[in-house]
C-alpha positions in Angstrom: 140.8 211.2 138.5 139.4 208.2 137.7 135.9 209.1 138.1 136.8 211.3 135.7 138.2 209.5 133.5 135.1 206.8 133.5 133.2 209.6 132.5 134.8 210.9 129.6 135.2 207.7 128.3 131.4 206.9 128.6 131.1 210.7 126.9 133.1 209.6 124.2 131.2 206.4 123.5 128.0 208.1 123.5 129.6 210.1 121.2 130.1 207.6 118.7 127.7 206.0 119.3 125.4 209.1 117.6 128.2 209.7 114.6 127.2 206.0 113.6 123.8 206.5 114.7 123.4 209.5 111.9 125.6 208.3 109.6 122.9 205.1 109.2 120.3 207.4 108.7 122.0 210.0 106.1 123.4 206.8 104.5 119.5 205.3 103.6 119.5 204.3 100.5 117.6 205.4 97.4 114.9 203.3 95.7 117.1 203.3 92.2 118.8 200.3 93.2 122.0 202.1 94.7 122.6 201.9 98.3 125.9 204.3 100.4 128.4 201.9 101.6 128.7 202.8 105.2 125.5 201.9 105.5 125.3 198.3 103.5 128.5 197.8 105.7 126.9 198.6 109.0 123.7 196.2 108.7 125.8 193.5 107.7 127.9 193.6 110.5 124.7 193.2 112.6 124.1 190.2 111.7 123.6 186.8 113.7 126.6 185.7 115.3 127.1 182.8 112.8 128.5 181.7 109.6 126.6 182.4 107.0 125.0 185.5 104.3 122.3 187.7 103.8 120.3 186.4 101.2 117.1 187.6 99.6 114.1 185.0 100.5 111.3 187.4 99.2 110.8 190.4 97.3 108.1 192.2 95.4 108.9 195.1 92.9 107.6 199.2 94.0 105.0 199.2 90.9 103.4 202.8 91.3 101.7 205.1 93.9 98.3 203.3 94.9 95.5 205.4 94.3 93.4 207.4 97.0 96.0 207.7 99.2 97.2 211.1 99.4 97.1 211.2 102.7 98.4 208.0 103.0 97.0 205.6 105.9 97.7 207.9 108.8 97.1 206.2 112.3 97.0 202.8 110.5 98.5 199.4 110.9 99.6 198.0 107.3 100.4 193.9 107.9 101.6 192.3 104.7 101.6 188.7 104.7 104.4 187.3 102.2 105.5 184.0 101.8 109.5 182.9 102.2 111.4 181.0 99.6 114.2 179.7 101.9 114.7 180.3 105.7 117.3 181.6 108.1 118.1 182.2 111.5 117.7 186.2 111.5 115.7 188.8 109.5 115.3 192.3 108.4 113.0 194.2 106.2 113.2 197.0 103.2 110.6 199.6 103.2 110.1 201.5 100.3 108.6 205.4 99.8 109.4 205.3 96.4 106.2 206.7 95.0 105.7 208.9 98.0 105.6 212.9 97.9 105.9 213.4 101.6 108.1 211.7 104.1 107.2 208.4 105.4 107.6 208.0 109.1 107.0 204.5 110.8 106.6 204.5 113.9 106.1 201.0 114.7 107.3 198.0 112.6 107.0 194.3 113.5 108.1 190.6 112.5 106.4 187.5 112.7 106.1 183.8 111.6 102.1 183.6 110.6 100.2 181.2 112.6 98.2 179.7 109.5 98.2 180.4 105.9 97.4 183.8 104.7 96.0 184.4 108.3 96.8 187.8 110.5 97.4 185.9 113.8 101.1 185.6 114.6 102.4 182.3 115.6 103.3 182.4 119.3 106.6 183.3 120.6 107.6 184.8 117.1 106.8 188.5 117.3 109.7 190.7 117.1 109.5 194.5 116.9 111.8 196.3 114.6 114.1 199.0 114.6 116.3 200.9 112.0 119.5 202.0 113.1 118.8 201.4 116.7 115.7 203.6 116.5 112.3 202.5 116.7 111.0 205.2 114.1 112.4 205.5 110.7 111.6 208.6 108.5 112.1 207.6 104.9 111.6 210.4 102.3 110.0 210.7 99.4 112.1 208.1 96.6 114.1 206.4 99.1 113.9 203.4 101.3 115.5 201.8 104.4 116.5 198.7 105.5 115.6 197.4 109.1 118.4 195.9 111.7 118.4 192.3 111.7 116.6 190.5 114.5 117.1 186.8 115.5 114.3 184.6 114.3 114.1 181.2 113.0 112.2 181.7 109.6 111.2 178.2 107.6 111.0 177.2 104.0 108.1 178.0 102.6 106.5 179.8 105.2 104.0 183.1 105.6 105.6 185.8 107.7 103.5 189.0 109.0 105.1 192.3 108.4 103.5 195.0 110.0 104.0 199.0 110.0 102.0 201.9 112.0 102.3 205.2 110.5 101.2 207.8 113.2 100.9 210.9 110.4 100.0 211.6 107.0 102.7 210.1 104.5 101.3 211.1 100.8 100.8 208.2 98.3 101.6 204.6 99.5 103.9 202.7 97.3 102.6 199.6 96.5 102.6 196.2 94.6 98.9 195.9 93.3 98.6 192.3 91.9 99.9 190.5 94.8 97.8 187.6 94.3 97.8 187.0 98.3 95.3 188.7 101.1 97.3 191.4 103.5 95.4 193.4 106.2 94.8 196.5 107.8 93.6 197.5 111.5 92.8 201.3 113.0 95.1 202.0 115.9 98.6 201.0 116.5 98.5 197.2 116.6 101.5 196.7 115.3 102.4 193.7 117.8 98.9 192.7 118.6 99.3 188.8 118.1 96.0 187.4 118.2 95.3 189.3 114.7 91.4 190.4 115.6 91.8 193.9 115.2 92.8 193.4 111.4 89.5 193.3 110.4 89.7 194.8 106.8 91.9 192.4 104.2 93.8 193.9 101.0 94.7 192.5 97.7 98.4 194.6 97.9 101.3 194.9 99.0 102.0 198.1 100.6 105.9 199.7 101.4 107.4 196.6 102.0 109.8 195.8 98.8 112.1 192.7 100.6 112.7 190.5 103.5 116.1 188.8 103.8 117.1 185.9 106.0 120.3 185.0 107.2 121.1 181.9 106.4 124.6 179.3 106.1 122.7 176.8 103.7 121.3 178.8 100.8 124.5 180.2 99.0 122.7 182.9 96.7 119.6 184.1 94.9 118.2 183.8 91.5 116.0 187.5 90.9 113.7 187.1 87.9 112.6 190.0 86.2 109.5 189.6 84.4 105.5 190.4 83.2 102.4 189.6 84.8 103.3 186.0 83.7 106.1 186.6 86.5 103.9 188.6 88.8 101.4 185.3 89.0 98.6 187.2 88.0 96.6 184.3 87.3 97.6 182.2 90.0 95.7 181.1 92.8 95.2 183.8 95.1 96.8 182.9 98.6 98.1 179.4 97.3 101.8 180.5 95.9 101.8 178.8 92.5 103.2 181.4 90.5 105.9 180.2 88.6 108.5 181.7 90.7 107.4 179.7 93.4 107.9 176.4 91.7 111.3 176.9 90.9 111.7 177.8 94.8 110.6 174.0 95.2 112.3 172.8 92.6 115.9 174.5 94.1 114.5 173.1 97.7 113.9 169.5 97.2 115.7 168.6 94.4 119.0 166.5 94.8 121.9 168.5 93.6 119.9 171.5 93.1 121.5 174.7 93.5 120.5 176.0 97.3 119.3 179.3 95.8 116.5 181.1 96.6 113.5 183.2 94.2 113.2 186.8 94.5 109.7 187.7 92.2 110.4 190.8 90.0 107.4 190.5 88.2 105.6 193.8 87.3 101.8 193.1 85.8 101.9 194.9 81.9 105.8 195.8 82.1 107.8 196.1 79.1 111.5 196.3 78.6 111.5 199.3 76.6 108.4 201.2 77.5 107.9 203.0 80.9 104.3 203.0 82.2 102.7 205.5 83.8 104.2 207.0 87.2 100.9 206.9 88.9 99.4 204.2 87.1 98.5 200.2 88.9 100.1 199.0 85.6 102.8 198.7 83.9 105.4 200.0 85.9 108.9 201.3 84.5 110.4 199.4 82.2 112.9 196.3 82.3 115.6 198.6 81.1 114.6 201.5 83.9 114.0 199.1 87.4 116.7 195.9 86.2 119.2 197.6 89.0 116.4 198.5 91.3 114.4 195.3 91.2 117.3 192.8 90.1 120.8 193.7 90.5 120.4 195.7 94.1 119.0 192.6 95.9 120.6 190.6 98.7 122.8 187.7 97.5 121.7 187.2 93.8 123.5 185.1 92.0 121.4 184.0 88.6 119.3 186.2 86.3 116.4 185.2 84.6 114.2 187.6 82.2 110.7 186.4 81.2 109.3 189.4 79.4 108.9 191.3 76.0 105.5 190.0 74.9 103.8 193.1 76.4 106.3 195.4 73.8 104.5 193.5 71.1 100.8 193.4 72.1 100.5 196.9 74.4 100.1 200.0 72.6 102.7 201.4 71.4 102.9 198.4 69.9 107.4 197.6 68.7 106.5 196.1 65.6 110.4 195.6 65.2 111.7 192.4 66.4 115.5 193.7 66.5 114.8 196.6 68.6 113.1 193.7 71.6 116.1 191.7 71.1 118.4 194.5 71.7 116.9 195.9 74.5 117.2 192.5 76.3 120.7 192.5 75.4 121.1 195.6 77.1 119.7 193.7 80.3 122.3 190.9 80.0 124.8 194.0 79.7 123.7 195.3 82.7 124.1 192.1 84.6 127.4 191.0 82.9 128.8 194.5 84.7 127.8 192.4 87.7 129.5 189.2 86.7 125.6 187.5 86.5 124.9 184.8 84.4 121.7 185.3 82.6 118.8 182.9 81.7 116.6 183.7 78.9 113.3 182.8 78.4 111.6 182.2 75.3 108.1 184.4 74.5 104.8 182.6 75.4 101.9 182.3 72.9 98.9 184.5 72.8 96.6 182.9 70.4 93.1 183.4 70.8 93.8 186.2 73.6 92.1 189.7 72.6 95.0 191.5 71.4 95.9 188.2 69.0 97.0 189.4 65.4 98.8 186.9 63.3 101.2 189.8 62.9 101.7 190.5 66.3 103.0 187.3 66.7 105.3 186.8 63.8 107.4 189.1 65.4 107.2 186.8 68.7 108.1 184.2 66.8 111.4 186.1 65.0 112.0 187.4 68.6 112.2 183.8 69.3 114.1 182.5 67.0 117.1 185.1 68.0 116.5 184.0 71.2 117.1 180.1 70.6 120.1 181.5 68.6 121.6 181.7 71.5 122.7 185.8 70.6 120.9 187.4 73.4 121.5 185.3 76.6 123.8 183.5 78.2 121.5 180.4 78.6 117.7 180.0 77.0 114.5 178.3 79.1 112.3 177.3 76.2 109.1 178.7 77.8 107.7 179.0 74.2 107.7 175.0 73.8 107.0 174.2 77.0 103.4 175.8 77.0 102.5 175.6 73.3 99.7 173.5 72.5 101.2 170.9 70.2 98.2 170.8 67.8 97.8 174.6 67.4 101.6 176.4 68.4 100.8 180.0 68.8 98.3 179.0 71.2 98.4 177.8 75.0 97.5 174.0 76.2 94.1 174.0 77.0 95.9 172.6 80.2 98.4 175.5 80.7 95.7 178.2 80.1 94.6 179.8 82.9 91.2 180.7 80.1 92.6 184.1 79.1 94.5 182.4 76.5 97.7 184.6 77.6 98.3 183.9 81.3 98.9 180.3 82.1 97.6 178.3 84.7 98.7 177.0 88.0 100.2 173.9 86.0 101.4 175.7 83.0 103.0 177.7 85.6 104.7 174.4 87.3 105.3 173.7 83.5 107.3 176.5 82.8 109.3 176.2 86.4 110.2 172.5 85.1 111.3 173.9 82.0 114.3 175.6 83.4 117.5 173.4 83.7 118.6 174.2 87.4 122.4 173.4 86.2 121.9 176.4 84.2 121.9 178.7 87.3 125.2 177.8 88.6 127.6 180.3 88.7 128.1 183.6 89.2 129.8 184.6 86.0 128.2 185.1 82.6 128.8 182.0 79.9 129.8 184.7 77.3 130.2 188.7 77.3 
């Protein structure tokens, strides 16, 4: 009887243990943004055994489907190197097969602190393999993504961390982040937790499926997500050095007394708009502010503070908006979007342009009347005077020699430490919007 009994109870825990198992995977979530309950409630539960919250430390916005790659990178080991804003005592990942036409299946997925800068070789001792819902191999079809368990690793401030997936099949096209402005790598074979780093012998300029790393963490209390341009994406920052402006105002929230313990999450997409979609398959562009702000804003882990850098690309991009209301409004309608969320939102002013390519003197009167409703203070909740802070003083609708990167658009790596010391940190306190 009570072998019997032993055994039916092991039956039965088996037993759930496959309903939860299943209802993990069924429960994936899709790459809009929106994720099922059960399964937000199930990876949260898994997490360290100490006080604290999930809280975004990186993140990198699905821009298109990276061409050449219908067949994916089959028998391939993809290890993105990306570099934490704040650290924790566990991780997890988000892979995304947003762009994909086929189902994604990853085989192998691992973790690791980076033993240098930008370098492939894991740091000893730090290697962790990955599962998703207790399973080594995670299937992700075409538009969706998934979230990894948690595993226990001390992650630093400001550190690089290797994430590597092995796909053993053909996938379809690889989702990817094309101006990454740091060097990933890719090896033949499954070397997935090779530490020594030799076998990735060919480096990349992307970042491929990965979309977000969180950290658990009982110091950092929340997230500021910035959606934003190719002034956001870093484009003309130093490659490998982490100076877009995004990563300033990590810095700035690290170090500075009585700064809010936030961290960054980079929604930067090179060329986006906020009312124009780019192409699906394009590098560019990407979809608009108004079509990824849940996706790339709203849906990441512990984000307290908004703040929108973009709209210059509506002016100067064909189609061209040649009416400064209609900008205005649609960044209203991002503030509405994050008011339904209880989000504060920070504003920032439109850079100048003059002496860039696409420069017409009527192009940017509209910048400046999209300014001056700005400053008016009828579109956000708070402003960051980006405008002022990188205008040269003798000619305004250009850059500071200083703050141009030589483009005479994209600033510098101190015009983008300029524009991070613009914003007033007190202005990212709180989780509920100043007005509605």
């Amino acid at each position: 009887m009570t072998r019997n009994m032993g055994y039916a109870l092991l039956a039965g825990l088996a037993a759930i243990v496959v309903l939860v198992s299943t209802a993990v995977f069924i429960g994936a979530g899709s790459d809009d943004g929106s994720l099922d309950g059960i399964t937000q409630g199930t990876r949260d539960n898994a997490a360290p055994a100490s006080s604290g919250n999930w809280v975004g430390t990186w993140a990198a916005a699905a821009v298109a489907a990276e061409p050449n790659t219908r067949d994916g990178y089959p028998k391939m080991s993809i290890r993105n190197v990306v570099h934490t804003s704040v650290g924790g005592s566990g991780a997890r990942i988000t892979l995304s097969n947003l762009y994909g036409t086929k189902p994604l299946t990853v085989s192998h997925a691992t973790l690791a602190l980076a033993a240098a800068p930008s370098n492939p070789t894991a740091a000893t001792g730090t290697m962790r393999r990955l599962t998703f819902a207790n399973s080594r191999t995670v299937t992700i079809p075409p538009g969706r993504k998934a979230t990894s368990d948690p595993v226990r690793l001390n992650v630093p401030h400001a550190a690089d961390l290797l994430v590597t997936t092995y796909s053993p099949k053909r996938s379809g096209p690889v989702t990817y982040h094309p101006y990454a402005r740091q060097t990933s790598y890719v090896a033949r074979g499954d070397k997935a937790e090779e530490t020594s780093g030799t076998a990735f012998t060919e480096q990349s300029p992307y970042w491929r499926y990965l979309t977000a790393v969180d950290v658990w963490s009982n110091q950092t209390r929340g997230a500021v997500a910035v959606l934003g341009d190719s002034i956001t994406d870093g484009i003309s920052s130093s490659p490998g050095a982490n100076r877009r402006w995004t990563d300033f105002l990590a810095e700035r929230l690290r170090t500075e007394r009585n700064a809010p313990r936030f961290s960054v999450l980079n929604g930067g997409i090179s060329g986006n708009r906020v009312l124009v979609d780019g192409p699906r398959y394009s590098p560019n562009n990407g979809p608009s502010g108004l079509t990824r702000m849940q996706r790339d804003v709203l849906s990441r882990s512990g984000v307290k503070s908004v703040v929108v850098e973009m709209g210059l690309n509506d002016i100067i991009k064909p189609p061209r908006q040649r009416d400064p209301r209609k900008i205005a409004d649609g960044l209203r309608q991002l503030v509405k979007y994050a008011h339904a969320r209880n989000l504060r939102v920070i504003g920032g002013t439109l850079t100048p342009f003059g002496g860039h390519r696409g420069y017409q003197k009527q192009l940017d009167d509209i910048r400046q009347r999209v300014n001056e409703e700005i400053r008016s203070g009828k579109v956000f909740d708070e402003v960051v005077d980006f405008d002022a802070a990188l205008r040269d003083p003798a000619n305004p609708n250009r850059l500071r020699p200083a703050y141009d990167s030589g483009d005479h658009l994209h600033p510098s790596d101190n015009g983008f430490r300029a524009m991070a010391e613009a914003l007033d940190l007190k202005l990212l306190k709180g989780s509920s919007p100043a007005r509605t």
